[in-house]
Structure formats: structure tokens, C-alpha cells
Steps between C-alpha positions, in 0.01 A plus 500: 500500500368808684222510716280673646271498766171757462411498832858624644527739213681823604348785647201654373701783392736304309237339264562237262557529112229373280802253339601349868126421594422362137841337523376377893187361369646260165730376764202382724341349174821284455549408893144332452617151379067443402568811269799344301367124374091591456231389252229787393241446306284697330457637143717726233434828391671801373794306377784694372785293269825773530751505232753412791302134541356573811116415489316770775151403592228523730330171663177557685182360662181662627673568772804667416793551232893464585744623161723235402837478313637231315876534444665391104636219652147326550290688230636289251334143666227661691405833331258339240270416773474847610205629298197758554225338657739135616421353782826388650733392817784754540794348697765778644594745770406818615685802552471874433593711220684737681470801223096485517493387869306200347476162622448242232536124403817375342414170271733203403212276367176465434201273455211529237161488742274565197308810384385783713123594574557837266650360263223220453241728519704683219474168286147425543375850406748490224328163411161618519508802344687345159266229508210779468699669203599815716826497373444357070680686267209582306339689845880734418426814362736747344662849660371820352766638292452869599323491864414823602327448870664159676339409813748372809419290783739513778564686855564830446794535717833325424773529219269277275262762380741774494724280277219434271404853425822620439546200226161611371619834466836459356331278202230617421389801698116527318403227742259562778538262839193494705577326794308263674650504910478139654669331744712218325650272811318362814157333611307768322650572183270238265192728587686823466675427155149379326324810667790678296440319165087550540605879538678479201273242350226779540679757245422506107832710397788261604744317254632236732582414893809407705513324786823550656656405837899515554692178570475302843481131667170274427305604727528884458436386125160252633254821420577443155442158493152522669222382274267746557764743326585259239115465385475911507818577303306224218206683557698851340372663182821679439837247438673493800852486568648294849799648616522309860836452672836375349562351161535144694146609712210373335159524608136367378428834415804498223324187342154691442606797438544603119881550525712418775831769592792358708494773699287858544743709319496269216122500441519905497722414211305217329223696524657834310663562205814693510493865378886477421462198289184623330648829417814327372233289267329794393827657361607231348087426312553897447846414288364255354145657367699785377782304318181304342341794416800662319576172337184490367470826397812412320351248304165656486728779296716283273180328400356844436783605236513198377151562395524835366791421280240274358202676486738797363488307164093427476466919623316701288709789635758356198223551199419829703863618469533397144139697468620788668843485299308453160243789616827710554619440156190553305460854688831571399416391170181704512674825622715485203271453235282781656818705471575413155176531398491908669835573357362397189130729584759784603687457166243526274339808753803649440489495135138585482561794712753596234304463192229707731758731566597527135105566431419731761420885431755581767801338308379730226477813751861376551600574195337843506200475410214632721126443542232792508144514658212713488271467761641196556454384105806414289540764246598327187455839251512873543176476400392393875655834666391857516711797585493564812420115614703338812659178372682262724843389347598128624928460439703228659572634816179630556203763419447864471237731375524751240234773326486440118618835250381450160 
């Protein structure tokens, strides 16, 4: 094994790498036999289960927190005693993770020590709060289907609310986010975070609130576990939807709230509907009223000529037809005797005209005879005209005037 002594190190102006003195410094952590065989306690949070078998955790006091690892080889008889919140001896070594320059504790085995202070104070809140009917069913109340203004209460900085809005805004981009800025981690987050939800509290125009923080250990978690934010999110006029941490993170605030989200991004989600989907629904009602409506219309006209071929046989447009026909035939009818009955005027006309004829002076002038006036008196005798007298002289084709010579 290489080694390496920091205080004869080369000259300053042949400086070390970052890998020798990292390298330097794990070999100083496994020198120190009191490094290699030690018992820590202290209590678990932040535990991490990889799909490798490695458990990665943190174990901590009031003091101070060391990361710990837990190789696949002793997960399997020791890692169901690493929980959030345990309280437990860690035996191992230490050494340093050369890649992140980190010094942490190896475990082989550990002892159960009993619950943390957190995570008792997490079960007696818990306790205390169901017991008052904070967290009943009944006290549930359901998410607007349509929200149009959604209040948020987280810090304004950070991936969390950025995430959010652009999930709001891909599903359903009528929705209006008024946020409410808080800090969510540390000593003074409880006050900040109900100052937030009285802000909110204080409006009359919003649908619903979310009270989001991303994912993190217990204790950057605790704010949402303080009671004082627990009774104010019951205290909400407006459902509201907790989306604290990781889906295996859950806080008091999750068990008042109206709905509880595994993480932020998924209570944007719960809390929308998606435009996509509700397009894709509206299409398919559209189809569906119009397929209705033409099979209906369908029926509506079958029906219809169904009833007009019967009401055909009850219409007095038949007896009007027959009417009209019979009206037809007696005009005819009428026309013909009114012709028979002219011809037969005309005929007997004609021979009236002819037995007229046959009797009139001017069939008589025909024959030569002619008609004579004086002063406009039909002379019948020579005895009626003077010498010297002017007679008018009527023949057939028309009248002259003549002097009589006795």
C-alpha cells in the first residue's frame, strides 16, 4: 500500500492531486485501528433501499449526522431495522468515499435502540389529531372538477413550483396559480406556511390549495408535521390538496388535508383534468350525439311514412280527387250538351233565316222585281204619282231616283 506523508509533501510548486490527498486521507481513516471496530449511536433518517441491495442512510443526533452504508451482504439480517425515525446502534468502520471526498460509516450490524424523539413526536400528534376527528373521512371533501384559480403554498424558488406550473399548463391551461411564497424547511417554516394559508384563506375566488414541498429526510419534512400547520390546513374553506415529499414521505399535514399527492407534481395532476383526455371525450360524446341524432331521425322518419301511408287512406284528399274527377266529367258533360243544344239553336236559325229569306221583299227584288217610293210612301197605283213627281226606285242591288212621264 502507498503512502503518503502530508507534511513532507513535495514542493509547493508541485502540488498534490485532489485524488492523492483524498486517497491520503481514507488511508489515515483505516491506519486508526478505533476507526475500524466502533459502535455509533444515534438515529435513522433519509434512508435510501438501492435496487443493488445496498441500504444508504443517514444516522444523527443533536449534535451531528455521519452517512452510513450498509453493504447486500448485511441488508438482508440487519436492514429491517434501519427505518426513518429508529433509534439504533450502528456497528462498522469508517473510511472515505473517495469520489465525493466523503467520510462515512460502513455497517455490518445493528441494534434496535427504540424510536427517535421526531418520530415520537410524529406519533403523538398523529394520535391526537385522529382522536379529535382531524383526519374522518366524512371531514374529506371532493376536488372541483373544473378549477379555474388554485392557490399554492410553497417557496418560490426551486424545481417544485416550476414543475407544477408547467403540469398545470400542459393539462389544463384555463387554470390560474396564485402563489402563496413560504419558507417550507427549518425552525421557522410552521409560522411562515400558516401566514401563507391565512393569505390565501383571506381570498373569496379560489377553487382549492396545494401545499407542496419536494422530497427530503425527516427533519427537512418536520415543518409539515408541526401542529400548528396541521390545525390551519383543517381550518381551509377551499379542499386542499398535500403534495409533501416522496410517495414513501408522509406527513400530518397529508392526513388533514382533503387529498393527499405522493409527490408535488402529482397533486398538479390530481388536481387538473387533462385537456388531451377531455378533448378525446368530447369527440368521441360528439360521435356519439350525432350518430344518436341521425339514428333517431331515422326512426323519427320511418315512423313518419309509416303514418302517412295510413292516414293516406282516411284523407279526404281521395273523396276530393274523386270530386274533382266527377266535377271534370260533368263539365265535360255540360259542355256537350250546351253544344248540342246550340247546334241544334243554329239549325233551326238557319232554317228560319231561310224561310225569312224566302219571305223577304229582297228575294223578290231578286227576282226582278223592284220597290217604288214617293216621298218616302210605297206607291202601290199610278194613281199616287203625278207627272213630273221624283220617285225613288228600290231594286236588289240598290236605289235610284227617277222623274215620273205620264
Amino acid at each position: 500500500m502507498r503512502q503518503m506523508n502530508l507534511f513532507s509533501s513535495p514542493a509547493p510548486m508541485t502540488p498534490m492531486t485532489v485524488g492523492d490527498l483524498t486517497r491520503y486521507i481514507r488511508e489515515m481513516f483505516e491506519v486508526d485501528y478505533r476507526l475500524q471496530d466502533v459502535w455509533v449511536e444515534g438515529e435513522v433518517s433519509g434512508v435510501t433501499r438501492h435496487a443493488s441491495g445496498h441500504v444508504y442512510f443517514t444516522l444523527k443526533d443533536a449534535a451531528a449526522q455521519i452517512a452510513c452504508v450498509m453493504w447486500k451482504t448485511s441488508a438482508p439480517t440487519y436492514g429491517a431495522h434501519v427505518v426513518h425515525g429508529g433509534q439504533i446502534l450502528a456497528h462498522g468502520k469508517v473510511s472515505v468515499y473517495e469520489t465525493r471526498g466523503q467520510y462515512q460509516l460502513y455497517v455490518d450490524r445493528v441494534q434496535p435502540r427504540g424510536r427517535g424523539d421526531l418520530h415520537a413526536q410524529f406519533e403523538w400528534l398523529k394520535a391526537t389529531l385522529e382522536a379529535e376527528g382531524l383526519f374522518a373521512p366524512e371531514r374529506k371533501r371532493v376536488l372541483p372538477e373544473f378549477p379555474h384559480r388554485i392557490g399554492v403554498v410553497t417557496s418560490p424558488t426551486g424545481a417544485v413550483i416550476r414543475d407544477m406550473c408547467n403540469i398545470l399548463a400542459r393539462r389544463w391551461p384555463l387554470v390560474e396559480v396564485l402563489l402563496a411564497p413560504t419558507q417550507v424547511q427549518g425552525q421557522d417554516a410552521p409560522p411562515h406556511i400558516v401566514a401563507a394559508l391565512d393569505a390565501l384563506y383571506a381570498r373569496d375566488d379560489l377553487d382549492l390549495i396545494i401545499v407542496a414541498r419536494g422530497g427530503g429526510s425527516l427533519e427537512d419534512l418536520w415543518a409539515f408535521n408541526d401542529e400548528r400547520v396541521a390545525r390551519k390546513i383543517a381550518e381551509s374553506p377551499v379542499p386542499v390538496v398535500s403534495g409533501v415529499g416522496h410517495e414513501t414521505d408522509f406527513t400530518i399535514a397529508d392526513f388533514v388535508a382533503d387529498l393527499r399527492a405522493p409527490t408535488p407534481s402529482a397533486a398538479a395532476e390530481l388536481t387538473t383534468p387533462d385537456r388531451a383526455e377531455r378533448a378525446a371525450q368530447l369527440a368521441a360524446l360528439r360521435t356519439a350525439l350525432a350518430s344518436a341524432l341521425t339514428d333517431d331521425l331515422r326512426t323519427r322518419r320511418a315512423a313518419l311514412q309509416a303514418q302517412t301511408r295510413a292516414l293516406s287512406h282516411l284523407s279526404p284528399q281521395v273523396r276530393l280527387a274523386n270530386f274533382r274527377q266527377r266535377v271534370d266529367d260533368l263539365t265535360a258533360q255540360a259542355a256537350l250538351s250546351a253544344l248540342h243544344f246550340l247546334q241544334l239553336r243554329h239549325a233551326r236559325l238557319i232554317g228560319t233565316v231561310a224561310r225569312l229569306d224566302a219571305l223577304s221583299p229582297l228575294a223578290v227584288l231578286q227576282r226582278g222585281y223592284a220597290v217604288v217610293r214617293r216621298d218616302g210612301q210605297l206607291v202601290r197605283s199610278i194613281a199616287q204619282v203625278s207627272s213630273g213627281d221624283r220617285l225613288s226606285v228600290r231594286v236588289a242591288d240598290g236605289e235610284f231616283a227617277v222623274t215620273a212621264n205620264p
